[in-house]
N, C-alpha and C positions, 0 to 999 in steps of 0.2 A: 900113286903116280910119282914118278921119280922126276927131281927138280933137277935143271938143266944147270951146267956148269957153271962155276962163278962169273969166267969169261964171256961167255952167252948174254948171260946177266947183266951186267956190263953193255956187253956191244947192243942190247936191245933196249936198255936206261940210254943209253947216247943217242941211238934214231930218237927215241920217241921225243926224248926234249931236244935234236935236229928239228924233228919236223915241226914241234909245237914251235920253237922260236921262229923258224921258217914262217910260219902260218901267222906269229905275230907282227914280224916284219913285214908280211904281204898286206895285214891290215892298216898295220901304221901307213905304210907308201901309198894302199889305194885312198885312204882318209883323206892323205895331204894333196892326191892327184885332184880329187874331187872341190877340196877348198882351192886350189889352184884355179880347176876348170869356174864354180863358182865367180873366183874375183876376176878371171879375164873373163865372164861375160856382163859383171860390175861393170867392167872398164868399156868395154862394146857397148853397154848402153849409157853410159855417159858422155863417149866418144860420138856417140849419134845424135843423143841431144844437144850437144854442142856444137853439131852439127848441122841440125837440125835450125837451132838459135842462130846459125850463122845464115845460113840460104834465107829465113824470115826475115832478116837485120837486109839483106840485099835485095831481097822479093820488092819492101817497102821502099827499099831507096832508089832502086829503078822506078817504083809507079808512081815517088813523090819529090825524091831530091833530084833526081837524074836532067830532065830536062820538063821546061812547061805542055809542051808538044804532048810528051806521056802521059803527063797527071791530064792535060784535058783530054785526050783520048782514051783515056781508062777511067778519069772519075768525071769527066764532065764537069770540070771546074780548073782553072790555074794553081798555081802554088799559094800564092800571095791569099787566094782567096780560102784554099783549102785549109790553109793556117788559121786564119777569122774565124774560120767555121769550127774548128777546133778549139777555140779559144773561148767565143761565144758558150761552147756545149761544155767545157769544161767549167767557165767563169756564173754565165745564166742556170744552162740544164741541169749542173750540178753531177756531169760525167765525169766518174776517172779510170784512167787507168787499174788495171787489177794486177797481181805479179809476175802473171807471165805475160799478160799483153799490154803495150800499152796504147795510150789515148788514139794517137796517131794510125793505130795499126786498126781501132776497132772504128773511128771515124770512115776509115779507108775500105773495109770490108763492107760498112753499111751501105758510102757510096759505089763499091763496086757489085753488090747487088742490085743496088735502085737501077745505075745506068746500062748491065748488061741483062738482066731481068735474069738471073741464075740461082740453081735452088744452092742450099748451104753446102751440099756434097760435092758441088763442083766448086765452090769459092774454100770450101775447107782444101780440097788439095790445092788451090793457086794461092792462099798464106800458110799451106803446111797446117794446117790445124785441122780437129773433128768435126764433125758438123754441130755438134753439143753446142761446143762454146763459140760459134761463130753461130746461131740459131739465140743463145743468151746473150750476146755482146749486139747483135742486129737489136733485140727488143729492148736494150737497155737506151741504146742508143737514139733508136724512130721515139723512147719516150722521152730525150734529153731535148731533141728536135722538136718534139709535142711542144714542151716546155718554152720555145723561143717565137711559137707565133703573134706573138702580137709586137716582136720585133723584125720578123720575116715577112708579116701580111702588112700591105698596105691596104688600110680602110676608104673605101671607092670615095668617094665624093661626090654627091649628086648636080649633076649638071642645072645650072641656074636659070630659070625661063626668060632672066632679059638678056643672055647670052648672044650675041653678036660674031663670035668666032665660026668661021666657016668649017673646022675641024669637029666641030659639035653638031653640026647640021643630020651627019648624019644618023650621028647615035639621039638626036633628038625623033627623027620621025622615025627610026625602028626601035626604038624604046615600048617598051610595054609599059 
């Protein structure tokens, strides 16, 4: 077989390392598209969670800073008192805060199940959370609660037989 002109030779050494550099540059650009596409959707999921932390940060301040009117129609308690109770379950119960949530948010979830009777799937979308850890923060918390009954229950006192007050009359004759 007869080999083909020097010229030849040549012009088809030049395609072939055209095309290879060609075919290297296509790798290098899709590599760098890819680590591109990769950090902008870093940033999209950052950009969400921070997002996300901001509607939670408002969720709570409408149903507790905003007005007393909201907190007792959403927790079935005023501000003043919803703070005591807070403070109580932090100081007695020995509840804290965790690092995404804190005290305030997980007090507020436990009473906005108690007063609207709602399972965790609907209270996890109204604080933005999974039902996981709004199911974990509810059972931390009803034990934090456990924890303060004998500052929450008053103990009855039994009505005394030479009792003379007319308000007692009647819990005396239907008493068992």
């Amino acid at each position: 077989m007869a080999r083909h002109p020097l010229s030849a030779r040549r012009g088809r050494r030049n395609a072939i390392f055209f095309n290879l550099t060609t075919s290297i540059m296509l790798v290098y650009y899709y590599v760098w598209f890819m680590f591109a596409l990769a950090y902008r959707r870093k940033c999209w999921q950052i950009e969400r969670r921070i997002k996300i932390r901001e509607l939670r940060a408002e969720n709570l301040y409408r149903l507790i800073g905003e007005s007393d009117a909201m907190c007792i129609s959403q927790l079935r308690m005023d501000r003043r008192t919803f703070h005591i109770l807070c403070e109580m379950v932090r100081d007695v119960g020995g509840l804290k805060g965790t690092r995404n949530t804190s005290l305030e948010e997980i007090v507020a979830s436990f009473l906005y199940v108690l007063s609207h009777h709602l399972k965790n799937r609907t209270v996890g979308k109204f604080f933005y959370r999974s039902p996981e850890p709004i199911s974990r923060n509810f059972n931390a918390c009803l034990l934090a609660v456990l924890k303060l009954h004998h500052l929450l229950l008053k103990k009855p006192e039994p009505i005394p037989e030479d009792c003379t007050d007319d308000k007692w009359k009647y819990f005396k004759v239907n008493s068992y």
